[in-house]
C-alpha positions, 0 to 999 in steps of 0.5 A: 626322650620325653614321655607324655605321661599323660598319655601314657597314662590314658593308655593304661587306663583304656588297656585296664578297661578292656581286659576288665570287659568280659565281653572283649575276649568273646568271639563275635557271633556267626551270622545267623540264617536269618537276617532282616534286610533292608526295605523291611523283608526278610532274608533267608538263607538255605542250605547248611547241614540239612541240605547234605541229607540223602535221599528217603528210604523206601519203607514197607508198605503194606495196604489196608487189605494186608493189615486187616489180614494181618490183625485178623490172623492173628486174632484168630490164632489168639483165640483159637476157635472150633473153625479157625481152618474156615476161618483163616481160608475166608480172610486169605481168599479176600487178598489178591496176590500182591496183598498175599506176598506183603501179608506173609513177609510180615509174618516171617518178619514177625516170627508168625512161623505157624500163620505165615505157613497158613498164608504160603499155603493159601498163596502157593495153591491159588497162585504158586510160589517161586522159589525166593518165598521158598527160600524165606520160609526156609530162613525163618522156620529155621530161626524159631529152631522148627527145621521138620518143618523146613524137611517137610516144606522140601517135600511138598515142594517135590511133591509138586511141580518140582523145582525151576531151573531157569531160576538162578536167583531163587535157586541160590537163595533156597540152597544158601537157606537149606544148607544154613539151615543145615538140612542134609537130606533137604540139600540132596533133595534139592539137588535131585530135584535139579538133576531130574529138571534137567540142570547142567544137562538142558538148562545151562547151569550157573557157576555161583549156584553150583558151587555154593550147592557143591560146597553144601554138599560137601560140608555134609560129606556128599562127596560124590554128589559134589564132584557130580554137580561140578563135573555135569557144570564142566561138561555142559560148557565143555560141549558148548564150546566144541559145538561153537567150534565147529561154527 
């Protein structure tokens, strides 16, 4: 068979071109997002990885009032003056309740263990403080190692209007942080506290609250208390269920 070698060279010659071209081994390049379109507009093109974004996290807030408080606070306790007592009552009763729960959550959140108590004082004489604040102060007083401070928080919490009972969640929360907080005499405490508020007797217990002060009590050796807090949760819903029985 004939071949065109003039062909065949023309061939060769082309193939030698384009291996020789760097730019014939490159991938073509991906359109770009924005490309211009016919009639001189612009086409934009939405979507892409940005578009997979979830959605803004909610961060702390704290108002102006609050972060004046703060600043002064701290001021204060940097200076040190003669009425520092004076002075710190007269910053607090400015905030109104909300500015005065975001204010000692900052704190604790910084590790201020000595302002944050001036603020829980302020916040628990004028308005109260439910138990999860409690819980909060106990967490972070034990972190900076000041755990006579977390006995003595227990104390005056006795020493007032006691504890909540009908609380579930703050509850478990102070008892989670006092027994973290390895505070023997403070766990009895608050489980007296319970007992004299009628927990497992009028107000019907919660099972998780229970047994995670159960389980406290006995990683202290309070055996006893233990099995007395199960057997009054036992007890609470084995009447429960007799007097619906009889329904």
């Amino acid at each position: 068979m004939a071949i065109d070698k003039v062909g065949l060279v023309s061939s060769l010659s082309m193939a030698s071109s384009l291996l020789q071209n760097p730019t014939f081994l490159k991938p073509p390049k991906p359109p770009t997002a924005t490309t211009v379109a016919r009639g001189g507009y612009v086409r934009v093109r939405c979507g892409g990885p940005r578009s997979h974004r979830g959605p803004l996290v909610k961060g702390r807030i704290l108002s102006i009032e609050a972060i004046q408080a703060i600043q002064t606070l701290k001021r204060l306790n940097r200076t040190n003056p003669p009425n520092l007592s004076q002075l710190v009552s007269n910053t607090l009763t400015r905030l109104i309740k909300s500015d005065l729960v975001a204010t000692l959550r900052e704190l604790l959140r910084q590790q201020q263990c000595t302002l944050a108590l001036h603020v829980f004082s302020a916040l628990r004489s004028e308005y109260g403080a439910d138990l999860s604040l409690y819980a909060d102060m106990v967490q972070t007083l034990a972190a900076t190692d000041m755990f006579d401070l977390v006995d003595r928080l227990i104390l005056d919490l006795e020493d007032g209007d006691g504890i909540r009972c009908d609380d579930h969640k703050g509850l478990m929360n102070l008892i989670k942080a006092v027994v973290g907080a390895r505070r023997k005499e403070s766990t009895v405490r608050i489980y007296e506290m319970m007992k004299k508020g009628g927990y497992g007797s009028v107000v019907e217990p919660d099972e998780y609250v229970v047994k995670v002060l159960a389980n406290g009590l006995k990683g202290f050796g309070e055996e006893a208390l233990a099995t007395d807090i199960q057997n009054d949760y036992d007890n609470f819903y084995k009447a429960k269920f007799n007097a619906l029985r009889l329904l």
